[in-house]
MDAnalysis code that builds the backbone (N, CA, C; Angstrom):
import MDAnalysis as mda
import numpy as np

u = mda.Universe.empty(246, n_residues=82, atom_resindex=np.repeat(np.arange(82), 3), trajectory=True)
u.add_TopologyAttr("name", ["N", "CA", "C"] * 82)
u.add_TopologyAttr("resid", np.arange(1, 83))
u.add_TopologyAttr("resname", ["UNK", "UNK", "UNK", "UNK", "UNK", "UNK", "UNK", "UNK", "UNK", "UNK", "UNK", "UNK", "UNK", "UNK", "UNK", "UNK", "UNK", "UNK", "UNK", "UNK", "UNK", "UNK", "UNK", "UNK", "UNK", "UNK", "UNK", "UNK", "UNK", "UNK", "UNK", "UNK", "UNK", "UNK", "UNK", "UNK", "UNK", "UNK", "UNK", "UNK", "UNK", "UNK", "UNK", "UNK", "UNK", "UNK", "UNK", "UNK", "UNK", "UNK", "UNK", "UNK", "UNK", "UNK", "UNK", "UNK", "UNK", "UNK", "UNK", "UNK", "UNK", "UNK", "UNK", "UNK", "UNK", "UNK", "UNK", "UNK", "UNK", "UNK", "UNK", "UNK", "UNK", "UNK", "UNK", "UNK", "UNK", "UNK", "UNK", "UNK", "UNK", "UNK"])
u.atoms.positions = np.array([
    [111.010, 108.795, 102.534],
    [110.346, 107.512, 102.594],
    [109.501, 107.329, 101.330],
    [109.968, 106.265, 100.238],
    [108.389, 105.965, 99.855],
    [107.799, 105.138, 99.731],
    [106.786, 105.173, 99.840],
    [105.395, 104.363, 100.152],
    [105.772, 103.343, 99.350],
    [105.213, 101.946, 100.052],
    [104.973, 100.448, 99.820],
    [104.275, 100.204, 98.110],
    [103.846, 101.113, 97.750],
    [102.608, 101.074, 96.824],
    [103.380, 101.057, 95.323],
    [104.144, 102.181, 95.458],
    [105.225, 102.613, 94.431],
    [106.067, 101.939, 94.247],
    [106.655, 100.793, 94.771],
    [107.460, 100.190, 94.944],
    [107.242, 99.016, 93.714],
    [108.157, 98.779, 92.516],
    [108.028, 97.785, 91.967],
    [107.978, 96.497, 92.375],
    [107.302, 95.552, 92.193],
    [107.424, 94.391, 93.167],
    [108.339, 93.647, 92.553],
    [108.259, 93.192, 90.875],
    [109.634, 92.497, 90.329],
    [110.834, 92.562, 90.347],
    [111.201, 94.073, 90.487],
    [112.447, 94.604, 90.669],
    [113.274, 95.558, 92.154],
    [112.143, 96.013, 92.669],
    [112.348, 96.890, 94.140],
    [112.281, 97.894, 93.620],
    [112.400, 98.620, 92.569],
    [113.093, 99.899, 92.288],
    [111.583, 101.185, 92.198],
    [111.631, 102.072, 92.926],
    [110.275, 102.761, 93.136],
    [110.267, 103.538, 92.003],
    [108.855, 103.748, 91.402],
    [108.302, 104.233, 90.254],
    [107.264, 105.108, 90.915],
    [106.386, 105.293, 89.644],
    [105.963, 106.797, 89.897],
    [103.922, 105.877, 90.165],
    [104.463, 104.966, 89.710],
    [103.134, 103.680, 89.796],
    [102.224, 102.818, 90.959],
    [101.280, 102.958, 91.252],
    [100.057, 103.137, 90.776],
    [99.465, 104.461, 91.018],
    [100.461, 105.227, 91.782],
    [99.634, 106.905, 92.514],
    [99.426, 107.889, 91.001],
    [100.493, 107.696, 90.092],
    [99.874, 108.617, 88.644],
    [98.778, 108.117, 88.131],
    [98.359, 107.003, 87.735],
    [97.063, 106.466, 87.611],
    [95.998, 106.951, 88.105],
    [95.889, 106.307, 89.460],
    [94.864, 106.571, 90.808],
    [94.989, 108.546, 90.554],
    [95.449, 109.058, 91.091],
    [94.973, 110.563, 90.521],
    [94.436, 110.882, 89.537],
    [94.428, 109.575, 88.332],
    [93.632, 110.373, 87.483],
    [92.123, 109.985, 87.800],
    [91.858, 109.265, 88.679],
    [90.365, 109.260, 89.284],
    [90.094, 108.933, 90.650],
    [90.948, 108.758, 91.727],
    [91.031, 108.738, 93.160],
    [91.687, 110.099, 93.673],
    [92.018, 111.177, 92.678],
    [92.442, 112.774, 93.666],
    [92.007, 113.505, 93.804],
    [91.817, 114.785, 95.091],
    [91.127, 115.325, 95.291],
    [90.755, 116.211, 94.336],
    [91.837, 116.521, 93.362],
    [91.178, 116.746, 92.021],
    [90.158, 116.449, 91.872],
    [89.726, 115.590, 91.183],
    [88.563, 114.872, 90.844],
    [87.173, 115.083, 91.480],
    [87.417, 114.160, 92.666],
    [86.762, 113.840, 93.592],
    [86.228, 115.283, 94.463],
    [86.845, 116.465, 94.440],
    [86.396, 117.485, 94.933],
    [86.762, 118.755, 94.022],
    [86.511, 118.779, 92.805],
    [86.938, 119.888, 92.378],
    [86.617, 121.366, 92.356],
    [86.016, 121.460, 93.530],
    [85.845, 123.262, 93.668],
    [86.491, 123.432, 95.247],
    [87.430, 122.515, 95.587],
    [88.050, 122.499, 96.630],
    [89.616, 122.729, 96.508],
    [90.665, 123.041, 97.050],
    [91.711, 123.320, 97.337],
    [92.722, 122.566, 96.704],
    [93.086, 121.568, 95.945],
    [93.958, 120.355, 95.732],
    [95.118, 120.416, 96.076],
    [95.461, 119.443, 96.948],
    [96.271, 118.705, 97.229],
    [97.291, 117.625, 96.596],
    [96.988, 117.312, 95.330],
    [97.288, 115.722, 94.983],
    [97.263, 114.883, 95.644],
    [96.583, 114.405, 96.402],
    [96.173, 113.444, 97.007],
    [95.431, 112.489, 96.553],
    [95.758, 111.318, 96.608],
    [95.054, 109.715, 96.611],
    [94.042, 109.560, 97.641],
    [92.987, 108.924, 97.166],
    [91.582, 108.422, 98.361],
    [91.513, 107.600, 97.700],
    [91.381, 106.274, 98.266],
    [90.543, 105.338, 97.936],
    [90.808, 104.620, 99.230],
    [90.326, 104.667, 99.882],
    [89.359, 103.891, 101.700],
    [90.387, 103.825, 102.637],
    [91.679, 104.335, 102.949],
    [92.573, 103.692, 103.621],
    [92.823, 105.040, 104.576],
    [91.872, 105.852, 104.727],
    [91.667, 106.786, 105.344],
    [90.744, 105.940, 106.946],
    [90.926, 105.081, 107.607],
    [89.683, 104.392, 108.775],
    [90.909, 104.457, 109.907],
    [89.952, 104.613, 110.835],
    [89.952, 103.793, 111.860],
    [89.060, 103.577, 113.120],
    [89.862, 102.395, 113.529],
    [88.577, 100.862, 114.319],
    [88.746, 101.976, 115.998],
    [87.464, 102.803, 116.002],
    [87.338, 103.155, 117.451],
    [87.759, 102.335, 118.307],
    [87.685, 100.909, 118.460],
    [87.517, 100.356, 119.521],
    [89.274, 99.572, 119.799],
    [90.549, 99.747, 118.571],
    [91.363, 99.760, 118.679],
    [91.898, 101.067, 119.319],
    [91.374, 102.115, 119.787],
    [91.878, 103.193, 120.211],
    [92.207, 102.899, 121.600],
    [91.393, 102.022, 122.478],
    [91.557, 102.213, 123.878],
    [92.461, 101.182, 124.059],
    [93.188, 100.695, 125.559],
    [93.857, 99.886, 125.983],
    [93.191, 98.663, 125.970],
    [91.498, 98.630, 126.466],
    [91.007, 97.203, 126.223],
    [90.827, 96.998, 124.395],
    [90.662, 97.544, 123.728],
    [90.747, 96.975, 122.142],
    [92.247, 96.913, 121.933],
    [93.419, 97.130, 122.482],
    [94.982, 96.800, 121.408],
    [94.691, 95.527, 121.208],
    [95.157, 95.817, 119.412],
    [95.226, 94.761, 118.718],
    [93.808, 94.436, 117.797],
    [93.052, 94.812, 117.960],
    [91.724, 94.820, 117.271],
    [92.458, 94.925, 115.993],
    [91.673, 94.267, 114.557],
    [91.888, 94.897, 113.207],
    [90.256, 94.525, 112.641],
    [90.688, 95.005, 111.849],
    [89.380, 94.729, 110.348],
    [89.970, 93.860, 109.566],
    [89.661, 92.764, 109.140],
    [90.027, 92.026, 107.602],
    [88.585, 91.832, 107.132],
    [88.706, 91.009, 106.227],
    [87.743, 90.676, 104.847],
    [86.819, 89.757, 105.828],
    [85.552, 90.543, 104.945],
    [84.167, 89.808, 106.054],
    [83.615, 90.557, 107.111],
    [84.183, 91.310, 107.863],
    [83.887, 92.002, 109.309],
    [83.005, 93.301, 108.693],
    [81.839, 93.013, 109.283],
    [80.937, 94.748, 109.255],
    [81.435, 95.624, 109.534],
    [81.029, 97.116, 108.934],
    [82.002, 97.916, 108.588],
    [81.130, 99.476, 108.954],
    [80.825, 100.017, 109.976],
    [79.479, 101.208, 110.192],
    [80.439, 102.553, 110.030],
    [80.259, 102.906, 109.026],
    [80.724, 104.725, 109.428],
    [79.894, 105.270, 110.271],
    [80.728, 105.505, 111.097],
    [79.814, 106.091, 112.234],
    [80.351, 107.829, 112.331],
    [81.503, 108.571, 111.771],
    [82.094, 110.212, 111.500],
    [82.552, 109.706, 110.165],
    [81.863, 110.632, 109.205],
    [83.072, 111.051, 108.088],
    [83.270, 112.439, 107.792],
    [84.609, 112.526, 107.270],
    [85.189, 113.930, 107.082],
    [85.376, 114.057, 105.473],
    [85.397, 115.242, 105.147],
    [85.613, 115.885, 103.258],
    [87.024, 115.157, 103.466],
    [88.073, 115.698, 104.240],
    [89.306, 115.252, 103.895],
    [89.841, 115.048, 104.986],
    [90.827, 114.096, 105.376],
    [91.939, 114.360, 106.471],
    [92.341, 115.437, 107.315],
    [92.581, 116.319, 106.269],
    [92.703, 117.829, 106.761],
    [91.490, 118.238, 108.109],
    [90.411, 118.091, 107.670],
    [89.683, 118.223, 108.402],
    [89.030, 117.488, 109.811],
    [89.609, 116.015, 109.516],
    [89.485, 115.194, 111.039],
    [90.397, 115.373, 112.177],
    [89.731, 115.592, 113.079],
    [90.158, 115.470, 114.621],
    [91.731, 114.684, 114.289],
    [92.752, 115.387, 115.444],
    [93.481, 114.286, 115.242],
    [93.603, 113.842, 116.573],
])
């Protein structure tokens, strides 16, 4: 599979673009360097809406405008509950 992101939009044809970039300042490289690396990308798309978890929130989202409380954060993925 790859990701939506990589995907040229003029042509379809998947490139190596925007994730070589973004690592050079969104990877855990960077962002944690006395830690383990991964190559991994961060930049915010790591969430989610507690209250979409239960049967009374399906369907809940976040868009543009809506308050936003971290209420748990984790160093990495690796490390959150799943």
């Amino acid at each position: 599979m790859v990701p939506v992101p990589t995907i040229n939009q003029d042509n379809g044809i998947p490139g190596s673009e925007p994730t070589e970039t973004l690592l050079t300042f969104r990877s855990d490289e960077v962002l944690r360097p006395s830690h383990k690396n991964d190559r991994q990308v961060y930049f915010g798309q790591n969430l989610i809406c507690k209250e979409s978890l239960s049967a009374k929130g399906k369907g809940k989202i976040i868009k543009v405008g809506d308050p936003v409380y971290v209420l748990h954060s984790f160093p990495s993925s690796n490390e959150a509950p799943a």
